[in-house]
C-alpha positions as CSV (number, residue, x, y, z in Angstrom):
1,X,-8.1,43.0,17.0
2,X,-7.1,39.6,15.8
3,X,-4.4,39.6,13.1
4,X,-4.5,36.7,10.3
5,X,-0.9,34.7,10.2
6,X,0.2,34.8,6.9
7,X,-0.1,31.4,5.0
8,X,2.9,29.7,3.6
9,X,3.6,26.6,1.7
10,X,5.7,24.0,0.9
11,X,6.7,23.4,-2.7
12,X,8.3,20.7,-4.3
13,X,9.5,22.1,-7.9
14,X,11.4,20.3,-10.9
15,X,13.5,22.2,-13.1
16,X,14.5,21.0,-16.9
17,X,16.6,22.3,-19.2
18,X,17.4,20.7,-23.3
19,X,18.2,23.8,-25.1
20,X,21.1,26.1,-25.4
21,X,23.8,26.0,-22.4
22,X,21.3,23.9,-19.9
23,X,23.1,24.7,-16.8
24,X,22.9,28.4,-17.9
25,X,19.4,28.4,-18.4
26,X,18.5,26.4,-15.4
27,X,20.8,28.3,-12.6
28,X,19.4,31.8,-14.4
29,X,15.8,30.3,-13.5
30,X,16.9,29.7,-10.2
31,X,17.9,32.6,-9.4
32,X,15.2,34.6,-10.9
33,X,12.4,32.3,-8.7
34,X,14.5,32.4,-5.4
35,X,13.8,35.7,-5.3
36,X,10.1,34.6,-4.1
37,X,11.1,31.6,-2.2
38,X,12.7,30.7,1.1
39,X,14.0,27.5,2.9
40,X,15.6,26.3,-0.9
41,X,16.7,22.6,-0.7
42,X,18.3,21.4,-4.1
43,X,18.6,18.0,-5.4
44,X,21.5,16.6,-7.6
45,X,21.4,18.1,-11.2
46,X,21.1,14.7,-13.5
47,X,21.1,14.8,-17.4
48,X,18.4,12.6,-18.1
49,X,17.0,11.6,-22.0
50,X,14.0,13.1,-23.4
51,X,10.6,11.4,-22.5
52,X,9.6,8.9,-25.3
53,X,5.4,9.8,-26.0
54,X,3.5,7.8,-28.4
55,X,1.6,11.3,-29.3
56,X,4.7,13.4,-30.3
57,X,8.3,12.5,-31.9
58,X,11.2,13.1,-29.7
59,X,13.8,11.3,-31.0
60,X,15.8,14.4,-32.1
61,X,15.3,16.3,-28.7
62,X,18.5,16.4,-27.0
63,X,18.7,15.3,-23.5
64,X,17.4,17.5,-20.2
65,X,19.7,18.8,-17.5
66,X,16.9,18.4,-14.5
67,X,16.5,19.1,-10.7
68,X,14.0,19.4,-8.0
69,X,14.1,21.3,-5.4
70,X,11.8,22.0,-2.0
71,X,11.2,25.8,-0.8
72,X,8.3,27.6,0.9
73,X,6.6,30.7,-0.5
74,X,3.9,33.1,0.7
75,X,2.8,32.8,-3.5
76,X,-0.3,30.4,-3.6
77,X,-0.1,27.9,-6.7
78,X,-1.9,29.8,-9.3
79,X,0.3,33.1,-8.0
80,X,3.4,30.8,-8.3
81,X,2.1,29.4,-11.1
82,X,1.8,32.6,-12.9
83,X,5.4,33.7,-12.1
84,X,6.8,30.5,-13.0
85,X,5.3,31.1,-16.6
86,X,6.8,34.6,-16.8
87,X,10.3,32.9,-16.0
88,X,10.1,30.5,-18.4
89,X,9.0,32.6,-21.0
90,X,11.7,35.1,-20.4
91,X,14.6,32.4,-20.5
92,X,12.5,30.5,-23.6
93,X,10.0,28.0,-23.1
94,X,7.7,27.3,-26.3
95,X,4.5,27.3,-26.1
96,X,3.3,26.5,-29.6
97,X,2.8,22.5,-28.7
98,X,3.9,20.3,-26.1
99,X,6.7,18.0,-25.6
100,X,9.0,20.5,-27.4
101,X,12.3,20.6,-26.3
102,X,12.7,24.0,-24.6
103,X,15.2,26.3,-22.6
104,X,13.5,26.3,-19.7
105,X,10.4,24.1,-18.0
106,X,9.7,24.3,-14.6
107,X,6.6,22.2,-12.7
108,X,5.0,22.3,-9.5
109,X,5.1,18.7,-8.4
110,X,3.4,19.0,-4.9
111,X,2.7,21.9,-2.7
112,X,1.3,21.6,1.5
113,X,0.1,24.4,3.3
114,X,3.1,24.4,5.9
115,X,6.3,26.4,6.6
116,X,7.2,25.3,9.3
117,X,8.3,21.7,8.4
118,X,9.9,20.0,5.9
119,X,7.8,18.9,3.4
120,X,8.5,14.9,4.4
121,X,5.7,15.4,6.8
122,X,3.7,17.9,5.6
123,X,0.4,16.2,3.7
124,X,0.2,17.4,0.5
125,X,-2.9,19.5,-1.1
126,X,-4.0,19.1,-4.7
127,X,-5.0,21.8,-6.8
128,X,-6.9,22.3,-10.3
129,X,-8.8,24.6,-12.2
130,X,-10.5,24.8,-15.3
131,X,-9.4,27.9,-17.1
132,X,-5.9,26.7,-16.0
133,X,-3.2,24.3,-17.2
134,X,-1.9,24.3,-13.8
135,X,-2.8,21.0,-12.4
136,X,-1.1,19.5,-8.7
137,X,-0.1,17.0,-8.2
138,X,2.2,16.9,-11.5
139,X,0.1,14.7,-14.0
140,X,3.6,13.4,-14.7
141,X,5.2,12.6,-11.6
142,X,4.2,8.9,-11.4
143,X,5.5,8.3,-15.0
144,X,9.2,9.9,-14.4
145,X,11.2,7.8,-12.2
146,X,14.3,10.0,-12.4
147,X,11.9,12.6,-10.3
148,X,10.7,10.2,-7.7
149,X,14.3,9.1,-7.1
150,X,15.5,12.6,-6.7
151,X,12.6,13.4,-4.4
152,X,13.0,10.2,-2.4
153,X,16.7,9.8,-2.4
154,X,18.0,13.4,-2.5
155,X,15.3,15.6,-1.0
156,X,14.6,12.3,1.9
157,X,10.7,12.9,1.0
158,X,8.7,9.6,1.4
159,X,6.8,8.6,-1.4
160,X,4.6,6.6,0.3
161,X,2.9,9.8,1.6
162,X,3.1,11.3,-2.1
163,X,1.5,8.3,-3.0
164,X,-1.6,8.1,-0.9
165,X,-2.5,11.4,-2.0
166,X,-2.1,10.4,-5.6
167,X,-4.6,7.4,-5.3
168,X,-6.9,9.4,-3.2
169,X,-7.6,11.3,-6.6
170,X,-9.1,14.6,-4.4
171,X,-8.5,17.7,-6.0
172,X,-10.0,21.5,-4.7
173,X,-10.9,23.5,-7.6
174,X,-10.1,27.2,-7.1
């Protein structure tokens, strides 16, 4: 009888805080998602200004306590995904519009089908699905140079490899 090996996979998270006590709410999130992950490897924690958009008025958002972190987890991305949203929900995350400032917002920024590297050489999957908002890579990641430095700099993830799968523009549906 042939026994299927469990599938694991290397995330690349960002954490964001601009409400209440910032460090409380993101260290409470933490914790309540390490309980599903494994191999954690946390960046510097930045304070970083709210994101300017032409769509919505932020000028009165105060600024985000953010992090990113890499960890493997047996979840897939819409399990993950689906727990993430319970997390930020129960900490406070406001769904009513975007760009709101918010207690809690966490994103899946990449995710590879590996545990047993680090996710500098894994090559990174995307992901997308129509009755989801769950969409990977991050929409947002080539926009926010505060994560790419913290991925490149703290994490020692190349970008260039992040990159190539961005242009490449392949996404499964699931």
């Amino acid at each position: 009888m042939v026994q299927n090996k469990a599938t694991f996979y290397r995330y690349l998270l960002s954490f964001g805080s601009n409400l209440g006590n910032r460090h409380e709410n993101c260290e409470h999130g933490l914790k309540l998602l390490s309980q599903h992950l494994k191999n954690i490897k946390c960046s510097r924690w930045i304070s970083t200004p709210p994101l300017r958009s032409v769509e919505y008025d932020t000028t009165d958002h105060g600024d985000y306590l953010n992090f990113v972190l890499e960890a493997s987890s047996s979840m897939s991305p819409p399990e993950l995904y689906r727990l993430i949203v319970k997390i930020e929900d129960q900490i406070g995350h406001s769904r009513a519009d975007k760009w709101l400032p918010r207690q809690l917002d966490i994103d899946i920024l990449f995710y590879a089908e590996d545990d047993h590297h680090e996710f500098a050489t894994c090559s990174p999957l995307s992901y997308s699905c129509k009755n989801s908002d769950l969409v990977v890579p991050h929409t947002g990641f080539w926009q926010r140079d505060f994560l790419q430095k913290l991925v490149h700099q703290d994490l020692a993830i190349p970008l260039e490899a992040l990159q190539k799968r961005h242009q490449s523009g392949s996404h499964e549906s699931k």
